[in-house]
C-alpha positions in Angstrom: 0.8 21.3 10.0 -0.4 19.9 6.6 -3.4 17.5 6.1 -2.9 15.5 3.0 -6.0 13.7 2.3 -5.4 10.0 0.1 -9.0 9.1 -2.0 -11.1 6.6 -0.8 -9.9 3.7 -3.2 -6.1 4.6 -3.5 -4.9 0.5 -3.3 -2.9 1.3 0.0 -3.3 -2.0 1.2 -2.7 -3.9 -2.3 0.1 -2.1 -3.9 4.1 -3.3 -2.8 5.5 -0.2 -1.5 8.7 -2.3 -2.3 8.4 -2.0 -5.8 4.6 -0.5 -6.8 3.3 -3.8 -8.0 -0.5 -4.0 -7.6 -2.3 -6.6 -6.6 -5.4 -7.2 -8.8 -8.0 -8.3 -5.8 -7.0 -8.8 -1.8 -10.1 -9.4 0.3 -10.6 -8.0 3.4 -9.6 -11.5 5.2 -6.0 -11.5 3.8 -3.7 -10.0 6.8 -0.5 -10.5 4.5 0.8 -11.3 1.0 3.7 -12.2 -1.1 4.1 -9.6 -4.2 4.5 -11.7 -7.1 7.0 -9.0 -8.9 9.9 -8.8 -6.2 8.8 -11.4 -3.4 8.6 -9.3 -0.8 6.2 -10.2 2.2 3.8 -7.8 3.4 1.6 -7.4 6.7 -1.3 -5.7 5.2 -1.3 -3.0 7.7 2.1 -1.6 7.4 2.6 -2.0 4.2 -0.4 0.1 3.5 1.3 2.8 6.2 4.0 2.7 4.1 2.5 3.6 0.9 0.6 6.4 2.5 3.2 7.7 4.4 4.6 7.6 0.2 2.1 9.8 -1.0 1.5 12.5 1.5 5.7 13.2 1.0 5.2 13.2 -2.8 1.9 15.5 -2.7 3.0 17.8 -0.1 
């Protein structure tokens, strides 16, 4: 088994594992967003699953 470790202020939660758009601010309170790029609509949680699980492939 690997451990990949992603740093403390990678924007997991505010990047569109769709297309890689980042969001410039997403407080806490927001659950879900629209990306303004490709439309796609995010729960805040998986998408930033997604992104991770994105990385530790990449890295490893």
């Amino acid at each position: 088994m690997r451990i990949v470790k992603a740093g403390r202020f990678e924007p997991t939660s505010k990047m569109c594992s769709s297309c890689g758009y980042v969001l410039p601010e997403l407080p806490l309170s927001v659950r879900a967003w629209t990306c303004p790029a490709c439309g796609t609509h995010h729960d805040r949680d998986e998408n930033a699953a997604k992104n991770l699980l994105r990385f530790a492939l990449t890295v490893a």
